[in-house]
Each structure stands twice: as C-alpha cells, then as structure tokens.
N, C-alpha and C positions, 0 to 999 in steps of 0.2 A: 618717821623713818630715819636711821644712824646714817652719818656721812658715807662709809662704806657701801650700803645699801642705795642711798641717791646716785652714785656714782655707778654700782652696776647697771643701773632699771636706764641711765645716762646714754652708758656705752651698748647696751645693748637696741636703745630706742634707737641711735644713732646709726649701730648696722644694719637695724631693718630698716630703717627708711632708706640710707643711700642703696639698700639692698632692689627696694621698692624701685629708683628713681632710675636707676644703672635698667630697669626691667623695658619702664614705660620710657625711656629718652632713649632706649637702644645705646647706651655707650658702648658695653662689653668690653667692659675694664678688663685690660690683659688679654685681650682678645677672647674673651670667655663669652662664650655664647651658653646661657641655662637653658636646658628644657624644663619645659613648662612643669614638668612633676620634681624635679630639682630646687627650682624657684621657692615654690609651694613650701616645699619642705625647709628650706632653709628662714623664709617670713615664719614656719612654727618655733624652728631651731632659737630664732633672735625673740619673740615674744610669748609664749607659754613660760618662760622663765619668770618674765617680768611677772604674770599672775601670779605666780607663789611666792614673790617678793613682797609686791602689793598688798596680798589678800594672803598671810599664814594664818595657819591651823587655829591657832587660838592671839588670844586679843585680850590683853593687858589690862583693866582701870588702871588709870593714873590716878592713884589716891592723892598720894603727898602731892603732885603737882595742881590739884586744884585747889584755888584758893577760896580763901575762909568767905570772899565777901559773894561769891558766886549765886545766881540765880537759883535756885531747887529743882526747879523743871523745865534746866538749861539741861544735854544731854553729859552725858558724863565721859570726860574723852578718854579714849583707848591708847595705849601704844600699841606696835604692831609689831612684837619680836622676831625674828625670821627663824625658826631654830633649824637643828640638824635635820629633821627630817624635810623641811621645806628646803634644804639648799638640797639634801640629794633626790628630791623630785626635779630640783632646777636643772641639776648634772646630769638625770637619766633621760628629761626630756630632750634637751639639746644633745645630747651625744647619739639618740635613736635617732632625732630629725638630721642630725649631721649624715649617721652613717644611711639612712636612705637618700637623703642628696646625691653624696656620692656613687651611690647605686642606681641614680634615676636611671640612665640609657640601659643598664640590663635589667631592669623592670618591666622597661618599654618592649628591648628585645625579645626579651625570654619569658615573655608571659609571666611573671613573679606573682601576676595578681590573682592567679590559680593554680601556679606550680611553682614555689619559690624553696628557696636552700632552706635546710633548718635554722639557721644563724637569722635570716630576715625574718619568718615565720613567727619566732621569738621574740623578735624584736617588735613585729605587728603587734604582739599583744601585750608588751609592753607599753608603747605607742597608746593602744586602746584604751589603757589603764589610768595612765596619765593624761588623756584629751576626758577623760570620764572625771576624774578628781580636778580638773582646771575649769571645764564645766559647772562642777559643783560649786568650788568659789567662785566663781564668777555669776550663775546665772541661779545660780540656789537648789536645793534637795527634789524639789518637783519635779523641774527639767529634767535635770540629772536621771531621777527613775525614769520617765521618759525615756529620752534617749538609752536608756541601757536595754530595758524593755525592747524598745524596737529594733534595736541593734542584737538583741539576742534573736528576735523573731522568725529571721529565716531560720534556726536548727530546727522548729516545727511546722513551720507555714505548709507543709506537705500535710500534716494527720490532722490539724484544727477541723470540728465539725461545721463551722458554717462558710458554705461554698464559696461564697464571695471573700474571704479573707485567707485561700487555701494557694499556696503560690509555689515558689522551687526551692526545694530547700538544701542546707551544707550542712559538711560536717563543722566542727568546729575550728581547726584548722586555717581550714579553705576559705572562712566568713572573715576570720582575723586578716588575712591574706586580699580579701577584698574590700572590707572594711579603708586598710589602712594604705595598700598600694594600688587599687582599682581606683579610678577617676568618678565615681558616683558618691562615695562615701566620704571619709576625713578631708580628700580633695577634690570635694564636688565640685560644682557650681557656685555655692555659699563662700567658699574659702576662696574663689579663683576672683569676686568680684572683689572679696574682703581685700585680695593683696594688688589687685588693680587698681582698683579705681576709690575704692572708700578710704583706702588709707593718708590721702594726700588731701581728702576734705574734711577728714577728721582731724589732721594737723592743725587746716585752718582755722578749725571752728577754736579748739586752744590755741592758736595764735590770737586770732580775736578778740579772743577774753584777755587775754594777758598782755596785750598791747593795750588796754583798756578800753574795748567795743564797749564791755557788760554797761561800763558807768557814762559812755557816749550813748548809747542808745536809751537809758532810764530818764539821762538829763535829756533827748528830746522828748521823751516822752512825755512829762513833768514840763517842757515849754508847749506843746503842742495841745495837749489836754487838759491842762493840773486846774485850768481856772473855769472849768465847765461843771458842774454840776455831777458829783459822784467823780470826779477830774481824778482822785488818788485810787480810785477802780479801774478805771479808763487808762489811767497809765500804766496799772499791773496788767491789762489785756494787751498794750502796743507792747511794753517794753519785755514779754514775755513771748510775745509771738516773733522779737527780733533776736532775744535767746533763743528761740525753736531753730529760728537761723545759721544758730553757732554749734548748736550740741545736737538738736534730732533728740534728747531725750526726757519725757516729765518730770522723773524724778529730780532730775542734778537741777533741770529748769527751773523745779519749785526750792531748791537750795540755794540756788545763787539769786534769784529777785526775790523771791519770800520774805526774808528775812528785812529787805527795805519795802517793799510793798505793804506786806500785812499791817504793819506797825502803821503805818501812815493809811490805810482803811480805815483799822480801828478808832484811829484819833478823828479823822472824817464822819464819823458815825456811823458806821458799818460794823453789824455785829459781827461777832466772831466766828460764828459759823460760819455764815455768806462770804468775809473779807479770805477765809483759808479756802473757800470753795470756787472765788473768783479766781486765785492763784492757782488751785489746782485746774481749774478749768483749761485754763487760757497758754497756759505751761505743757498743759499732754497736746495741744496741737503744736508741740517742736515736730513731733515725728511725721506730720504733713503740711509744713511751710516751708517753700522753696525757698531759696536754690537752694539750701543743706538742709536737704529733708535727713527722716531715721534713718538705720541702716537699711530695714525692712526694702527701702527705695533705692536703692544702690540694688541691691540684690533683684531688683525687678529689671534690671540690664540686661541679664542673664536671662532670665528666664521668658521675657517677651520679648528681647532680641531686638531691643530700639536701643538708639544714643539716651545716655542720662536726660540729656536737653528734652526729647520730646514725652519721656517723666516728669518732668519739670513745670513745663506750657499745661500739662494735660492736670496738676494735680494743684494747678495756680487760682484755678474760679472755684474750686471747692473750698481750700483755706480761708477764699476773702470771704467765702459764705458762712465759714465755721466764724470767724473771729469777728464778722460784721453781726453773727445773732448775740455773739455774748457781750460784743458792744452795747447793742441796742437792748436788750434784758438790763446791763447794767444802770443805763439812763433809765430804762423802766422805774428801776428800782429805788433809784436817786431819787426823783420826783414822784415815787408815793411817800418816800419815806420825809420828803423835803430835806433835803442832803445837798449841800453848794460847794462849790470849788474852793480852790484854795486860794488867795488874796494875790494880784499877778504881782506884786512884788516884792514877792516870798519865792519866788519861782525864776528859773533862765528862760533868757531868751531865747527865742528861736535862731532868729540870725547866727547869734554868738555863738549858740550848740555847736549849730552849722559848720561854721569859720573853725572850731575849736575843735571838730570833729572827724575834717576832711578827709582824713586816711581813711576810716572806716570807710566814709562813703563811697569812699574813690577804689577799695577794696570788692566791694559788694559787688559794683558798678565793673569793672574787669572781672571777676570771678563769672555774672552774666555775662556777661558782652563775649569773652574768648570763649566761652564753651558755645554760643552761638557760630562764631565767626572760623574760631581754628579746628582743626580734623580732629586732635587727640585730646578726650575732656579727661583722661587719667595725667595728662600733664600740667593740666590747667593749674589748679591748687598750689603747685609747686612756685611758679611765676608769682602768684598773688601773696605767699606767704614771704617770697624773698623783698617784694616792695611792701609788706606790713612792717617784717623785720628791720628793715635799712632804715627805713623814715621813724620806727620808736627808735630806733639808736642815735637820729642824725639830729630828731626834732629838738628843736628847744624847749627847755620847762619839761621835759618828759625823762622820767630814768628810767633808762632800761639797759642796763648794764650786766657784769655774770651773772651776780644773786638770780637777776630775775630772768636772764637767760636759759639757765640750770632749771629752775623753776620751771620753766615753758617746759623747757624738755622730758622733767620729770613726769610733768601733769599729761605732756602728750605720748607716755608711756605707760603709764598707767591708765589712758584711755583705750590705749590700742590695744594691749594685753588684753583686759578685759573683752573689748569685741571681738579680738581675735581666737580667745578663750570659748563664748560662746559661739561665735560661726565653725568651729573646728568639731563642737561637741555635737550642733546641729546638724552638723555631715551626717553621723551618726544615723539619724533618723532617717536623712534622705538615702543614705546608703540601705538600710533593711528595707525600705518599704520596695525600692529601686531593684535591690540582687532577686527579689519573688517575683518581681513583674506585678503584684496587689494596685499600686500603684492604679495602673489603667484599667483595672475590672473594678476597683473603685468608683474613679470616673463614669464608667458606663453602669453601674449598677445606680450610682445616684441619679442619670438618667431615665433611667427605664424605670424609676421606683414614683419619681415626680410629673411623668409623660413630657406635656409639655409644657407646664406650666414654669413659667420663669420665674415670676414670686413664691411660690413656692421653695424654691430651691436657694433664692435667696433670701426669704426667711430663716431654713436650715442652714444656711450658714451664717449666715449673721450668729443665732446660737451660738455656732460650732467653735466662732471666733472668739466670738467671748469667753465661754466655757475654756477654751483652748489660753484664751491670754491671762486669765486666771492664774495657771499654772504657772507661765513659759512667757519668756522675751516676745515682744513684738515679730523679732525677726523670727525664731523660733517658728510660731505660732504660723507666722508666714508662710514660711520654707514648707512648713508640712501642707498648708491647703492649697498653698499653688500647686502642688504635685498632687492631692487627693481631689480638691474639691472645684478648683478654677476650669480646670481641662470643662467637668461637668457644664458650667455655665457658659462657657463660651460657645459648649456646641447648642447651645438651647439660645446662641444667637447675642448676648450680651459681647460686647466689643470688648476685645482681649485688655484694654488699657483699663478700663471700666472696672473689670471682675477681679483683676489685681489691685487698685487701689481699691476696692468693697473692703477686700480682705484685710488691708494693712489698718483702716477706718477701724470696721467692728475688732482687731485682736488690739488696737490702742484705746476701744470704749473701756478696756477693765481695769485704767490705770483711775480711773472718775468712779465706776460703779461699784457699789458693795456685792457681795461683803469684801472685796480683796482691796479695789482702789488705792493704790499705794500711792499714787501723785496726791490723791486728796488726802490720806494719814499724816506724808509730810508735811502737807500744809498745812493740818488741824496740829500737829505738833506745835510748830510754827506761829500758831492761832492764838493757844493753850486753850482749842476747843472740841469739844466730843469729834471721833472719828466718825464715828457711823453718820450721823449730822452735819458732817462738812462732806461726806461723799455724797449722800444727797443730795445737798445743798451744789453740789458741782455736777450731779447726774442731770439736776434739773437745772443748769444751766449753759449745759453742754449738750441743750436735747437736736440742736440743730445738727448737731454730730452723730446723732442715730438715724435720721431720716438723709441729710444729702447723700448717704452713701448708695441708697433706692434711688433717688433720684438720678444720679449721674451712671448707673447700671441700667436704669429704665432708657436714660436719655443721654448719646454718647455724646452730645453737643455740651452737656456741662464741661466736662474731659477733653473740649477743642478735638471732638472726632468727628466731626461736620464743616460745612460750608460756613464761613465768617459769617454770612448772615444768620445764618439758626444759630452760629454760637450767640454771636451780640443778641438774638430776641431771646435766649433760652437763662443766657445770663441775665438779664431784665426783669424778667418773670421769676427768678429764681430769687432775687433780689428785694422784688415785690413779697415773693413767699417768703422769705425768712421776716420782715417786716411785719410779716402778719402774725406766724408764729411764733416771734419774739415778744408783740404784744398780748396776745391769746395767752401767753403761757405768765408773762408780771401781769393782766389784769390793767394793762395801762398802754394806754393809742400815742405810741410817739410821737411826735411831734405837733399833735391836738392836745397832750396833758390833759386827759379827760380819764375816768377808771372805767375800766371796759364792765360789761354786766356777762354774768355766765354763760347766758346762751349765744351772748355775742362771740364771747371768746372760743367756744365753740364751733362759732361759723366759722370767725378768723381762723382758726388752726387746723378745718378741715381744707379751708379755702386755700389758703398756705402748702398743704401739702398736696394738693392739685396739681398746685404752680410747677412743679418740678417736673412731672408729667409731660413724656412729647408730643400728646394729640393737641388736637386745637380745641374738640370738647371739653378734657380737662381744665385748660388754659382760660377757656371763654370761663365756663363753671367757678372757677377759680378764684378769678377777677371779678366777678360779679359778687360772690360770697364776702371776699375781704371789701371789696369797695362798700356794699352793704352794710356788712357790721362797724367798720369807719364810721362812715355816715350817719349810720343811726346813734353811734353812741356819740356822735360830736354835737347831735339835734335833741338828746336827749337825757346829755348829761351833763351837769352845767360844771364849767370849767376850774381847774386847779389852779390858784397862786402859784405863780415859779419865777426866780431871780435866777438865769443859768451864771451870770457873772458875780453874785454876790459872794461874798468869802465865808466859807465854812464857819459854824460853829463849833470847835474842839473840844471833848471833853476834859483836853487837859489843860485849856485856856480860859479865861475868862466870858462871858456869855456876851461883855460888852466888846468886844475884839470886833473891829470894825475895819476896811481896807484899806 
C-alpha cells in the first residue's frame, strides 16, 4: 500500500473510531447529539472506503521485486494498486452514507423507509450496490450471491410454490427503500452491535499484536510447555488459543503463529500433516475463546439481549474443553510417536516471560475485570487500549514510536473495514428474510416438522451450520440461523445462550472440515503439506468441537446456566469426557501411556460422550465405561517407555544432541 494510500485508510480509521467513542462516552462533541440511524451511517461513510482501499479490483504480482534467492513455494506477493474505479466506489460510498446521515431525522419523521423522495430512493440503491461489491471483497463471491439472492427475495416471496417460504412481498423501489433506510436491513442488528460494541475490542485485539502480545504469549508458551513431550505442539495449542484472544479469527490465527509453530513441529518430529493440522486446529478456536471471542459473539448481544460479560462466563467451560482435548490428543500422539520436548535451556523462562511480559498481562486482566465491575462494556476496550498504548511508548527497551504507530492504525483499519464490510452486507440477508416475515414460519415449520424431539433438530442444524459456513463468514452464517433456526430450538426448550453458541460452534467446524477448511489449507500451505490431509488431520483432532456443542444444548450447566453446583459437577464430568474421548480417538490412555486396544476405545468414546449428558443415568453409564476401558487397558497392556523431560531428537540436529 503507497504512502498516500496509508495515510487515507489513517484518517479515515481515525474518524470512525473517535466517531465510535464520541457515540459510547456520550461526549457530543459540539453539542451534537446523533441519532442512532445517523451514527450508523456515518461508521459506513468512515469504513466501506477503507474496503476498496485495502482490498482493489485486481492485484499485481510483484515480479521484479522478488528476489532471485526466494523459496518456490513461498507465496508470491501482490501489490495492491487502488485504480480509478476503486477511488470512485470510495467517493460514491461515503458521499451516499454522508447524505443519508444528514437525512437520518427525516427518515425517522417521514417514513423514508416506505415512502422516500426520489433523490434517497436512488441513493438506496446506490447504497445496495456498493454494500453488495464491499461484500464481495471482503467476504468473497458465495456470500455475496447469498445475500443478493435473499435481498432480491421479497419482489417474489408472494407467488413461490412452497407454502412455508411464501411471505409479503415489494415492489422494487420500496425493498431498496427498506433494505437501506429501515432498521432491519443494512442497519439491523449486525451493523448496530458492529459500531457499538465490536469496534473498540477489535482495536484491542491489533493493539495486542502490535505492542507485541503475539511474541509474549508464544514465549510463554515455549516456557510453560516447550520441555514436555510433543512441548513444540503444545505450545502451538496455548499460544494459539491466546491469538484466538486477540483476533476471533482462524485464518489470520494460523498466519500469524504458523509460520513459528509449524516449523518448530516439523523439526520435533511431527509430520507434516498432523504439525499444519495442530495449527489449524487449535487457531479456529479464536472465534470461541474469551474475552475477545469472533465477531459471531459480539453479535449475540443483540440478539439474546444479555451483557457481552454473561457471553463471556457462559462460553468459558466450552473453550477450556475444546483446547484441553486437543491438548490431550496432542500428548497422545507425542508418546505413541516417542516425540520429547525440547532441552530447558534452549527455552525462556517462565518468571522472566512473566516480568517481561506485564502489560499484556495487566491488559487482559482490566479488559476482564471492568467489563465485570463497570456498567458500559462498549467503553471498556478504550481504557485498556490507551494503557497498552502509554506503557509501549513509555517502557524501556521497547519502540514503539510513529513507524509503528501508523502501522497499528493502519492494520486496525484494515481490520475494521473488512468486518464492517461484511456485517453491512449481512444486513442484506437479515433484511429480506425480516421485510416477508419467513423468518418466523421458518421457525415454526422447523418445529412442527421435528415434533419434539430436540436432537433431532439439533442434528439439522449442526448440518445446516456447516453447509451454511462453507459458503459464508462465521458471523454471516450466524446472523441467518439465529433468525431462522435458534427461535426453533429454544422453543423445543434448549436454553437460549446454549442454542446461540451451538450455532456459532457447528458454522466455525468448516474452517477444519473439508472439502472447504480454509484454517487447515493455510496451515497445509504453511506445512508444504497435502490440503485435504491436513484438514483431516485437524477434523480429527478438533473432534471434541463436534460433540461439546450437544453437550452444552443438552446440558445448560456446561454454559454456566445452572446452580454453581451442577456447573462444578457437570464441568468434571465433562472433563472426565474429553479425557476419554481424547484417548479413544489417539488410541493412547493418558497419563497410564499404555495403547488403548479397539474395543476399548470404543467404550472410552461412547463413555466420554455420556459424560456431557444431564441425567445421572448417563453420568453413572458413563463413568463406569471410561473407568472400565482405563482399567482394563492399564492391566492388560504392558506399559510404554517415556522420558516427558528428555530433549527432543531433531531432524535437523545431530541424533547425539543431548540436554
């Protein structure tokens, strides 16, 4: 990106946020109070620009600037020219978001959203045009049909043949007119939490990175694990689930730790597959690791009407069960493979991380703590990013000066464009299904088709999520089954916090599962190992991320929707289940190092997923299965060699390399 070009994506990141902060602080600079569809519009006006800065039409190889000595199946960088027709998308966007701004109060007044002048009319579908092409860079060609499709859908939802999809329909006009100035579409829900409350955690998550959390959190990872057996696994699983902390997203997850993780599997003795499969794994659980989970979870504010915080609590025993199985799979794997840590004095210390570390910690640690303790969690982020800010500027040994100020701001302009890109486009969606009313004879059709069967229903969706994340963003994929499919399950009794995180679970399994798995493609790039092969290899070690989501739907104590006490036994149990599961599925009884035999693993993994279950039949059944297959494979299968503190044998070291 040209000097010129930093410097817009600059000034305009810098009016949306003080835009954002003037919203949530109540300053109302000049005495200007916004209304809420004014606001709206002016966060498109400062960030749809930024997308066609970011992300133009087409995209350059830089021949001549790659050099001769360059890798082969290193990727091959682009520039990113901005031409003429990207700057007058940038001018037609903001000049439409500007002039409806300044129309918010007679939009309000004068019903605009079904009877507006010809001049706004035009301008809707102008508007449409450009959230449909910003879309498109941003969230890619699928979405995009998507949402246009559904956005066209009310001109026929009156004549379609099948009853359940037949709703109110417009002319074409009137749809543009509700699309872009009615409160369900362009500025539904999605857009109102995107410029609340997401924009000020997704600041922090690149402030984190760029005050250097990425390289504090790898180095404890590397002091905490590095000398345990499989230690260079185990630290792409901590230091990736405290990425998931900063970003919410797989992909950029497995960009930014990949590249030092894989490398350092490989040399551990981890093939290639499995080491891009760990990293894909352990990387798509950003988008449910608190506190800065996906956007998907920001967007669930909105739509179940809780504070971010009791999202947060509820979505906190699920992640430690995602990242405690692929923990415990990865030690599986270490000790069949005989695979050893890395030597501790090749490695940091813990203390020293610590000491060296403080702001982050101290970071995390207030971002919790105020959104517990203060009233406003859209203000929180703000606070915590101006004491990340102060202390890289103030600390010693640390630079953080313009270069890298400019840089922060750029990288959190180009973050915000892009989500803001895709929540704007996803209005879209919720807008047609929303102007028919389908929407809620959705819901009850999926009722009345399943009776009462709850599994059932959440079989069909798990499906649906997948199929659906295939296509479409996490949030995307969201937005539409909260509105189609959750109402369904809730009334069939699953606990509204439960049925929304199911959703956000099964539309993040397709970032691991083939054939699409984009977290594991990067990672197999990454690898320089077969794709298909590394999404397997991350399906099947991500499998405790297909089942908790039954679990904590069946049983709303996983989700902290019960009495402390069924939380604490149900988390135990749950605990116990992944344990079992973990071993059932490597074929190896943790912490016995024993190889499990078939039918044992079998027992373990039905027994395992009992555990998750809220009866006590299950529970007892359960327990008795895993303690059984334990047991017998610990009295019947004579025991494995293992050194967990011995040092690695590296293939790129000497075989006599001793600690």
């Amino acid at each position: 990106m040209t000097t010129p070009w930093r410097a817009a994506v600059i000034v305009l990141t810098v009016l949306g946020v003080l835009l954002a902060m003037n919203q949530v602080f109540f300053w109302n600079v000049g005495g200007l109070s916004l209304l809420t569809n004014s606001y709206l519009y002016l966060i498109l006006a400062a960030f749809l620009p930024v997308v066609f800065i970011v992300n133009p039409l087409r995209k350059v190889p830089l021949a001549a600037k790659v050099g001769a000595g360059r890798d082969d199946d290193a990727p091959v960088p682009h520039e990113s020219p901005v031409r003429w027709y990207d700057v007058l998308l940038m001018v037609v966007a903001a000049a439409v978001c500007v002039y409806f701004a300044v129309n918010g109060t007679r939009i309000k007044n004068f019903g605009w959203e079904f009877m507006a002048p010809t001049t706004a009319t035009v301008a809707a579908f102008v508007l449409w045009l450009v959230v449909l092409e910003a879309l498109r860079r941003t969230g890619g060609t699928v979405v995009t049909v998507i949402a246009l499709l559904f956005s066209l859908y009310p001109l026929v939802a009156e004549s379609l043949p099948i009853g359940v999809l037949q709703g109110v329909t417009y002319d074409l006009p009137t749809l543009a007119q509700v699309h872009i100035m009615g409160a369900e579409g362009v500025l539904g829900l999605p857009i109102q939490t995107a410029a609340t409350i997401l924009i000020g955690f997704l600041v922090f998550g690149v402030a984190l990175q760029h005050t250097g959390g990425a390289d504090f959190f790898h180095n404890l990872s590397m002091s905490i694990f590095g000398r345990y057996r499989g230690g260079s696994a185990k630290v792409s699983v901590a230091s990736s689930a405290a990425m998931g902390m900063m970003s919410g997203s797989a992909v950029s997850n497995v960009l930014t730790t990949g590249p030092m993780t894989i490398p350092a599997m490989k040399r551990s003795g981890f093939s290639a597959t499995y080491a891009g499969g760990i990293e894909a794994t352990a990387s798509s659980g950003g988008s449910i690791t608190p506190p800065i989970m996906g956007t998907a979870a920001f967007l669930m504010v909105s739509f179940v009407g809780v504070p971010y915080t009791e999202i947060l609590v509820a979505a906190t025993i699920p992640a430690v069960l995602y990242f405690l199985g692929i923990y415990l799979q990865v030690d599986g794997y270490a000790a069949r493979k005989g695979l050893r840590g890395e030597p501790a004095h090749r490695l940091p210390r813990t203390l020293t991380t610590l000491g060296q570390g403080w702001p982050y910690v101290l970071a995390l640690a207030l971002l919790t703590g105020m959104l517990f303790v203060t009233g406003s969690e859209a203000q929180v982020p703000y606070w915590v990013i101006l004491v990340l800010l102060v202390v890289a500027v103030l600390r010693p040994g640390q630079t953080f000066g313009l270069r890298e100020f400019t840089d922060f701001l750029v990288d959190s302009g180009r973050t915000l464009g892009n989500i803001i890109g895709i929540i704007a486009g996803v209005g879209l969606i919720v807008g047609g299904l929303t102007a028919t009313g389908v929407s809620l004879s959705l819901a009850r059709e999926l009722v009345s088709l399943v009776g009462d069967n709850v599994v059932l229903i959440l079989i069909a969706g798990a499906v649906t999520c997948f199929i659906l994340g295939m296509g479409m963003t996490i949030s995307a994929a969201y937005v539409f089954l909260a509105i189609v499919m959750v109402p369904a399950v809730i009334d069939l009794g699953v606990n509204p916090l439960a049925a929304h995180l199911f959703v956000i679970y099964w539309a993040s399994v397709s970032y691991i599962t083939p054939p699409v798995g984009l977290a594991a493609f990067a990672a197999a790039g990454l690898a320089k190992a077969p794709a298909m092969a590394t999404s397997v290899a991350a399906m099947k070690l991500g499998a405790v991320k297909y089942i908790v989501p039954f679990g904590f739907a069946l049983n709303p104590a996983l989700v902290a929707q019960d009495t402390p006490g069924r939380i604490l036994l149900a988390f135990a149990l749950s605990i116990v289940g992944v344990y079992a599961l973990a071993s059932a599925i490597e074929g190896w009884t943790v912490g016995f190092d024993r190889r499990m035999p078939v039918l044992f693993r079998v027992a373990a993994a039905v027994g395992g997923f009992l555990l998750f279950l809220p009866t006590v039949l299950a529970a007892v059944a359960g327990l008795v299965l895993v303690a059984g297959s334990v047991l017998l494979t610990f009295l019947t299968v004579k025991s494995a060699p293992t050194d967990d503190d011995a040092p690695a044998v590296r293939v790129d070291a000497p075989a006599t390399a001793t600690a």
